[in-house]
C-alpha angles and dihedrals in degrees: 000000000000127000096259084049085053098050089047089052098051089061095073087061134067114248106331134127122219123198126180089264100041087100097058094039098049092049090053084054087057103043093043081057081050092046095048088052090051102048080045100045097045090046096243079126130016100217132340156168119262087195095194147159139245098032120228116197096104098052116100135213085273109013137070096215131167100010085306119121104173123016101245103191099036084056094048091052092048076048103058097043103054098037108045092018091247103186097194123028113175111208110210117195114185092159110111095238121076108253097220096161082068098036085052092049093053118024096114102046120094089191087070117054106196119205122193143170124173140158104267109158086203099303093320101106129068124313084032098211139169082194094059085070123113088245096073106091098157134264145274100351097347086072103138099006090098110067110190111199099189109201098210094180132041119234099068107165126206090275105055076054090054100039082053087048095042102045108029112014103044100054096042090047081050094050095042094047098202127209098215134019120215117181115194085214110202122169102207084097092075133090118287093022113150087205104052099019084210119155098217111128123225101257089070084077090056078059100041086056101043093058093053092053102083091049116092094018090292096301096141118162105190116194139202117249130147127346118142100176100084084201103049089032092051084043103049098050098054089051070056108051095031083058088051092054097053099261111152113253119253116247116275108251122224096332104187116172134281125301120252093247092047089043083064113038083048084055091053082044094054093038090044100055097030094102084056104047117042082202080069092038088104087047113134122257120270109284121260106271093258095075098023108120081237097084122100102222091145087135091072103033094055089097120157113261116246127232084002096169098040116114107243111234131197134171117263111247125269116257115266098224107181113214120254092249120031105197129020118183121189104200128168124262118299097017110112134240115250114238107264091022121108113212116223134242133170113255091182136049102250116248113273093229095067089037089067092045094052085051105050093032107050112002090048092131105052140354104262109176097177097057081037089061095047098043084052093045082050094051099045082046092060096042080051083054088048085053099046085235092125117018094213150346158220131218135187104190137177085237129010098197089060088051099050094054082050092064104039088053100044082049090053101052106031111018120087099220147029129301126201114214110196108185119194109206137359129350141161090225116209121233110269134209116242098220085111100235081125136035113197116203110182126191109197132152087219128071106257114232095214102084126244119260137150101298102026118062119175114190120201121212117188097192092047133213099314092069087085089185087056097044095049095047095062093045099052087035094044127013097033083061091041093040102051094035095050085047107207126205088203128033116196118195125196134205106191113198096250097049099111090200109155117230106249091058088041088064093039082056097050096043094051093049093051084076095074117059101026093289088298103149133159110187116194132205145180109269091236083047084084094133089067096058092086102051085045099048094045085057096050085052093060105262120135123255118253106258131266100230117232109323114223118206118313113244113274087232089054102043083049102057090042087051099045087053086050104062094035081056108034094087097061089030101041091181088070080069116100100146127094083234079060112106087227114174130267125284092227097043103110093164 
């Protein structure tokens, strides 16, 4: 076609530009998608990026529509079904506009469940449709399996993005158990973006990413959409694919809670999809029609922007430097190292100092060189993770809970930050001081004795561990949001001997945690607890955890207890809030 035939054609379509090369180029951006699924699908890799051009989330079975040509990932997800039988693909749009071109392939289909959230300022912003609303969960048998997050303000922060992924993705993507992950991965919804005007920093993808990779068996495509600031987009695909790769996540910086307006919009959400998800079935009702994002206030939310014409600045992210050794693991004779593991040894004799206070605070009774050489060896590997010598580790000790005072208090008195202790199973918990060097989180199917208060949280399950629906609710409802917002620099998990936790929980577990702290993790177990080494230790290497197969409802009891705890605990840690009744912060609060 000439110029002048091209001009004429466009005009069929709704904003979209066509050039002489947009055909072949389009059709590269959907074969390198193909090509992704199938390097992913037939294990050559194990994720990966398409970064490609033009998009292709808003074109529709018949129509080019929003830049888009061919619908990249729409046409992945057809892919991988019928090619490699693929029963469950999750779609995953954190791009800020509504991919309708996906949500119309697929609204009727229970097999792809579509997750989007987009700035919508209650239909007022592109593409303008009734059909972007929370309301819109799909139709026939796709009824619940397309989940709509309307942004109706500018100015989200990264942790109006993790509350959405804690308290309403997670769960849903748990319960669904997908096959295949397939993120349309645009970039406008980063800071500095003309186009979504958002204030989440690039290193939130690193997070967002991070939290999919343990879910089909970590088979995670990741493709290029939108993105119209060349410095945060840059910015923000390489947090992507540097989180792909292994590398451990940056630190969070300053999470507060939820803004009001987010707060909101995640509560219709809920309410909206409770009847599909048992994990939503103790969501809160619809919210009275006054703060409903139904309601048409335009009038008063038409301010003038301020600073409109002021260049937005943030600070480049920080480099992701991986240790020198991942995962060091320190095992008694005759266990074996784990491939990939480096089993640690002192080089140096440990400081004096902290011989005598492991031995008159926790071997008063006899001379046990052998625990006196484990708790030391314990000690020199956390001052290794300080040092980000060695990323995480792995301990088989006499007695965990032992260890596990030996580190708080060595934290306490010689490490610079905070350290999250997450315990699994019983434990007579010291007092702790509440000076917040440590947060204590404790799963336990018995009511602790010590009581609750700000940084110790005992959580008491009454089905146990072995009620997977029930344990994993409270992790992605509780301790993700605690964890993130308290922002250790070290995270130690502990596997106490009556836990009962089956494996394949336990490694979900570790590889969700590695995204605090840098991925520092020290995991400690009981020394007979030796056929759990190997699942431990594969988690702590990177690999994803097995999947959990698809959860049924949590038990009500269960459900009941979390959700008490959360309320008790939602007004110190505001990232526990995900109701509109909830304070919330300020959109505009960026301090």
């Amino acid at each position: 076609m000439t110029l002048e035939d091209l001009k004429e054609f466009t005009l069929q379509y709704g904003d979209v530009y066509f050039h002489q090369n947009i055909y072949h180029c389009a059709e590269l951006a959907a074969g390198a998608a193909l090509q992704l699924v199938d390097s992913v699908m037939t294990g050559k890799v194990r994720n990966g990026m398409a970064l490609v051009r033009p998009p292709g989330h808003h074109s529709m079975r018949s129509a080019a529509n929003g830049f888009c040509v061919f619908n990249n990932v729409a046409i992945a997800a057809k892919y991988a079904k019928q090619k490699y039988g693929v029963k469950r693909v999750l779609i995953v749009d954190w791009d800020i506009h509504h991919g309708q071109g996906v949500q119309y392939c697929f609204e009727d289909d229970p097999s792809v469940l579509y997750f989007s959230w987009h700035r919508y300022e209650h239909q007022n912003f592109w593409p303008k449709l009734r059909d972007s609303d929370f309301d819109s969960v799909g139709k026939d048998k796709g009824a619940g399996f397309n989940i709509n997050v309307p942004w109706n303000k500018t100015k989200m922060q990264n942790s109006d993005y993790l509350s959405v992924f804690c308290h309403l993705l997670l769960p849903v993507a748990y319960e669904f158990c997908p096959d295949l992950v397939l993120v349309c991965a645009g970039f406008d919804s980063a800071i500095g973006d003309p186009e979504g005007e958002m204030c989440a920093t690039p290193d939130i993808f690193a997070h967002l990413t991070h939290l999919l990779m343990n879910l089909a068996g970590g088979k995670v495509c990741a493709v290029l959409e939108g993105g119209y600031n060349l410095t945060s987009l840059a910015q923000s695909v390489c947090q992507t694919v540097q989180t792909l790769l292994g590398d451990p996540a940056p630190r969070p910086a300053n999470l507060q809670g939820p803004c009001r307006s987010a707060l909101e919009s995640l509560h219709c959400v809920r309410s909206a999809h409770r009847q599909y998800w048992s994990c939503l079935k103790h969501a809160a009702d619809l919210p009275t029609s006054d703060i409903s994002t139904k309601r048409f206030k335009l009038a008063e939310e038409t301010e003038e922007k301020e600073d409109g014409d002021k260049e937005t600045v943030w600070p480049e992210p920080d480099k992701r430097l991986a240790p020198a050794v991942r995962t060091a693991v320190v095992l008694p004779d005759g266990v074996a190292c784990p491939d990939g593991c480096h089993r640690f040894t002192l080089s140096e004799d440990l400081d004096p100092l902290i011989v005598n206070k492991l031995k008159e605070k926790f071997l008063k009774e006899a001379d046990d060189g052998e625990a006196l050489s484990t708790l030391s060896r314990v000690i020199a590997l956390v001052d290794k993770m300080e040092k980000n010598e060695v990323c995480s580790g792995l301990v088989l000790v006499p007695a965990t809970s032992m260890a596990t005072m030996c580190v708080i208090q060595h934290a306490a008195s010689v490490l610079r930050n905070r350290v999250l202790v997450v315990c699994v199973g019983d434990w007579s918990v010291p007092k702790f001081t509440e000076d917040g060097k440590t947060l204590v989180m404790q799963f336990s199917n018995k009511v602790s004795e010590e009581r609750a208060s700000r940084y110790y949280i005992p959580v008491h399950l009454k089905k146990g561990f072995r009620d997977v629906s029930g344990f994993m609710q409270a992790v992605m409802g509780l301790l993700l949001p605690l964890g993130y917002q308290y922002d250790p620099s070290l995270v130690v998990l502990v596997r106490m001997s009556d836990s009962g936790v089956c494996d394949s929980v336990w490694q979900q577990l570790t590889g969700l945690l590695q995204g605090l702290a840098q991925g520092h993790t020290l995991v400690l177990m009981q020394d007979n607890d030796k056929e759990c080494v190997g699942p431990t230790a594969s988690s702590l290497l990177g690999d994803p955890a097995p999947s959990l197969g698809p959860l049924l409802a949590p038990p009500s009891e269960d459900v009941e207890s979390v959700e008490k705890l959360r309320d008790r605990l939602k007004a110190e840690w505001t990232l526990l809030q995900n109701t509109a009744q909830d304070t919330g912060r300020d959109a505009e609060d960026r301090s």
